[in-house]
N, C-alpha and C positions, 0 to 999 in steps of 0.2 A: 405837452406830450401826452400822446393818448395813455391809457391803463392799461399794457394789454392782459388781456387772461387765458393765453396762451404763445408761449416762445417757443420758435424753433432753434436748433446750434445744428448745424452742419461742419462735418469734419470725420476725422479718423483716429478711431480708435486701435491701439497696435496693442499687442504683449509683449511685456516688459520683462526683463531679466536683468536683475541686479546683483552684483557680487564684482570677486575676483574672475578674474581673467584664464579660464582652463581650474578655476575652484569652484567656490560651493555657489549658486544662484538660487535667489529667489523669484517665482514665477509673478508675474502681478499684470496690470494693464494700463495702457495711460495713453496718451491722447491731448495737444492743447487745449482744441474747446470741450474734448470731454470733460477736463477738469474743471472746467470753466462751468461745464452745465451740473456736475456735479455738487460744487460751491453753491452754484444758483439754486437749485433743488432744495436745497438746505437750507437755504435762507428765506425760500418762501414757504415753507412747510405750513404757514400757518397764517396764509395769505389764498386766494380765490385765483391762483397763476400756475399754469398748468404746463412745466419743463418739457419739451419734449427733444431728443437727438433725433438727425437723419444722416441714417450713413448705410452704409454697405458692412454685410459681412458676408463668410461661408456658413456651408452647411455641419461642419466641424464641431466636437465639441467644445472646443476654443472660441469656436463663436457664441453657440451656445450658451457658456458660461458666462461669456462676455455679457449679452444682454441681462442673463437672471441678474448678473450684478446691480447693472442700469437700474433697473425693477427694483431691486433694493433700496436703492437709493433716490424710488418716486419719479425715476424718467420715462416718460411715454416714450416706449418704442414703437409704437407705431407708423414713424416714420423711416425705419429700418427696411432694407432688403438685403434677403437674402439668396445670395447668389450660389449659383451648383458650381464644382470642381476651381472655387476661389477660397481663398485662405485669408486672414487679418496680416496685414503687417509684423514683424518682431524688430526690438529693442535691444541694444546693450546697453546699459550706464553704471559707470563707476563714477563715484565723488569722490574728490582729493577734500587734503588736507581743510581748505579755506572753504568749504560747501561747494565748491564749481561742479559742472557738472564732464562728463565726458561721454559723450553718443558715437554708439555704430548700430545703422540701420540695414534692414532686409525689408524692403515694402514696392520694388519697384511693381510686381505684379498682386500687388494686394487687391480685395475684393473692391473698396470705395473709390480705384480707379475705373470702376468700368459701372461704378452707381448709374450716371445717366446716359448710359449705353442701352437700356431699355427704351421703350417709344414713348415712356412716359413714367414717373416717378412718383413712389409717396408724397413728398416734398412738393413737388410743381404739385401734386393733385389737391395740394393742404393748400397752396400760396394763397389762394384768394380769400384765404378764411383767417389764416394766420394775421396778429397782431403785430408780430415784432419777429426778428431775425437777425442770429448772430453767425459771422462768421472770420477767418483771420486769414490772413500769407499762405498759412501752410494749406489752409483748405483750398485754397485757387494753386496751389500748386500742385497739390498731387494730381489732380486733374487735367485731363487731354485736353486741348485750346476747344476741342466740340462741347467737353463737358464744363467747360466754367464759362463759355458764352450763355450756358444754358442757366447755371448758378445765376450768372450776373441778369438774367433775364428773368430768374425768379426775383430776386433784390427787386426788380423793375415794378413788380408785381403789384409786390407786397404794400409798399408805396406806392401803388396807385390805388388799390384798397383800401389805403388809410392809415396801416402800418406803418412801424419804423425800421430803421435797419443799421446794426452795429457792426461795426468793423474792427481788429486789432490787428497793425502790421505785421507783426510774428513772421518777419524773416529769416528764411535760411538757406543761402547762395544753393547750397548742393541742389538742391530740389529742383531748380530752375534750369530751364538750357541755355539763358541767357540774363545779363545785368539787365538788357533791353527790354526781354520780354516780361522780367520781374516787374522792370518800370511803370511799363503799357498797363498790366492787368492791376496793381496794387492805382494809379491812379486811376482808372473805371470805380474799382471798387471803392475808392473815395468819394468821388461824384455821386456813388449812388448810395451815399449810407449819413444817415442822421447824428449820429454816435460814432467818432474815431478814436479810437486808442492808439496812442503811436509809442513804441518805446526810443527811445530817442536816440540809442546806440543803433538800433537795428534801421532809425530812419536814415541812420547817417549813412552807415555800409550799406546801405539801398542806392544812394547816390553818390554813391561813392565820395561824402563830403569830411572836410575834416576841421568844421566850424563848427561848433555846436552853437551859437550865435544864429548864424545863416542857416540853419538848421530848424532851429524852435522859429524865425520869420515866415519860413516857407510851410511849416506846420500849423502855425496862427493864421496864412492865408489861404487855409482849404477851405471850400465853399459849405463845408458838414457845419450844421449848427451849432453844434456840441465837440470841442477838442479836448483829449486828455492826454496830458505829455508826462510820462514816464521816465524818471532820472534815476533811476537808482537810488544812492543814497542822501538823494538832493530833492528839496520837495519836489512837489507833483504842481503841474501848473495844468490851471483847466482855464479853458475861451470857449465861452457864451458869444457866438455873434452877434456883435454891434457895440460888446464888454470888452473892457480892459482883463485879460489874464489875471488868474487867481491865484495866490500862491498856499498851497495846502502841504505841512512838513510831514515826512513821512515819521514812521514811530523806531527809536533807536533800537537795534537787538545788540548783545554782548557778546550773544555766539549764535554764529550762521552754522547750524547741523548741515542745511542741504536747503540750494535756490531752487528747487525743484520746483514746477508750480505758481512759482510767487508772481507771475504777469498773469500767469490761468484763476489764480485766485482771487488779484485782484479786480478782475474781469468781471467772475461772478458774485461779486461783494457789491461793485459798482450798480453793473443790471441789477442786480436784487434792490435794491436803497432808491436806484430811480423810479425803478416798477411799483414801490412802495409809497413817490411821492418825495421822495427825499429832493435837495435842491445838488446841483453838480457837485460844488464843496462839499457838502455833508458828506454825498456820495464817494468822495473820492477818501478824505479823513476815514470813513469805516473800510474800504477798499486797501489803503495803507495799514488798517491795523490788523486785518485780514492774513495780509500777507506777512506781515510781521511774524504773526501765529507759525505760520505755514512752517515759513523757514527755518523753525527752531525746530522740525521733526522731521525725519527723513521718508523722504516719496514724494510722490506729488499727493496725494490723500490723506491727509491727520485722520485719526482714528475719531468718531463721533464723541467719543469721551472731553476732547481736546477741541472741538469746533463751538467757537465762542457762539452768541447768539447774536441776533439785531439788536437788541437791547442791548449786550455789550458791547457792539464795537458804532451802538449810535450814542453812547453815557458821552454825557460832555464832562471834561476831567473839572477836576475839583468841585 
């Protein structure tokens, strides 16, 4: 696998509102691969890898803020546009009792719908230069079938330059106008990607299957070099093609505060440990203990006080 020293994450960043329902809210921002590229920023701090997001925003200061945040947190925004009389997305979430989560969205006319509605984009203008490139479900989904032929034709790019390209299924039915065309674009984007994360609940309600058996067969025979299968509280099995599946436990927690993040996190724990050389297991063990972390603190973002280091979540126990 090449080294790259610079990644892209494409996707959408929304504003978050967390609270009671007609009570008190807290204002905040989230996004899958942002957190994703968040995590990852942070784990290369101290590495020659250069994070960068591409997404759309307005010209608001909601957007505004948004980036300075980004910037905070060492993401080139450079691959950002910014669009006139368009707005970011917004969020509801309440967590019950057990950490679940509960979502009501507003983003059908959000800014990073009409990202590659321009003649041409940050993103395509990087592609040939760019090392590596993540993206997930929900990124090809918020997108018009013009604009994700265009994603999937950057993907095309990138690897053909020499780059790699990660994928995480991150399904979710509403987004879609169809089971069908969820199908259609999530398999493209398996074809064309080096690195797949599949969470294994979301592959299943993708095909509407209700084997998880038949489920992990047809995830071990996608064509991506690299498979990482996602169980919840069941290890993590990762396939090397031409390997027999690896089985890596995930790390116990006592009490789940909030699942917020913990696929986004384990995302940018894994890219980070591979981009560092680490081997898939290794990769996935720090990825598992990552998330562990996460989920014992509410948000999708643990405060920097609270983000463990590579060194700790690469310690081999005892």
């Amino acid at each position: 696998m090449p080294s790259p020293r610079r990644i892209a994450l494409f996707g959408e960043c929304m504003i978050e509102l967390r609270g009671q329902t007609f009570g008190a809210m807290q204002q905040g921002l989230g996004g899958d691969t942002l957190n994703t590229a968040i995590y990852l920023a942070r784990l290369c701090r101290d590495q020659d890898i250069q994070v960068a997001y591409a997404t759309a925003l307005g010209t608001d200061p909601f957007s505004t803020h948004m980036q300075n945040a980004w910037q905070d947190e060492d993401i080139d925004v450079a691959l950002v546009s910014r669009i006139e009389n368009r707005l970011p997305g917004l969020y509801t979430i309440q967590v019950d009792a057990a950490g679940e989560r509960h979502f009501s969205y507003w983003r059908d006319t959000s800014a990073v719908r009409a990202y590659f509605e321009a003649a041409h984009t940050p993103l395509e203008d990087a592609a040939d230069t760019l090392t590596a490139l993540y993206l997930s479900g929900i990124s090809l989904a918020i997108l018009p079938e013009k604009g994700r032929q265009r994603l999937f034709d950057t993907m095309t790019r990138v690897r053909a330059n020499g780059g790699w390209v990660a994928f995480d299924n991150n399904f979710r039915p509403r987004l879609w106008s169809s089971p069908d065309a969820a199908r259609a674009a999530h398999d493209q984007a398996y074809q064309l990607s080096d690195i797949v994360l599949i969470t294994l609940d979301d592959e299943m309600a993708l095909h509407g299957e209700t084997d998880s058996e038949q489920a992990l067969t047809a995830a071990f025979a996608l064509e991506a070099p690299e498979v990482v299968v996602k169980r919840g509280t069941q290890p993590t099995l990762v396939r090397i093609a031409g390997e027999s599946p690896v089985s890596v436990p995930v790390e116990p927690v006592a009490h789940v505060v909030d699942t917020t993040a913990a696929g986004d996190s384990f995302a940018g724990a894994y890219l980070a440990m591979r981009l560092r050389g680490n081997d898939p297991a290794t990769a996935a063990r720090a990825a598992n203990r990552l998330a562990a972390v996460v989920i014992q603190h509410p948000g999708a973002i643990i405060p920097n006080e609270f983000m463990p280091t590579s060194t700790t979540l690469l310690a081999t126990e005892g």
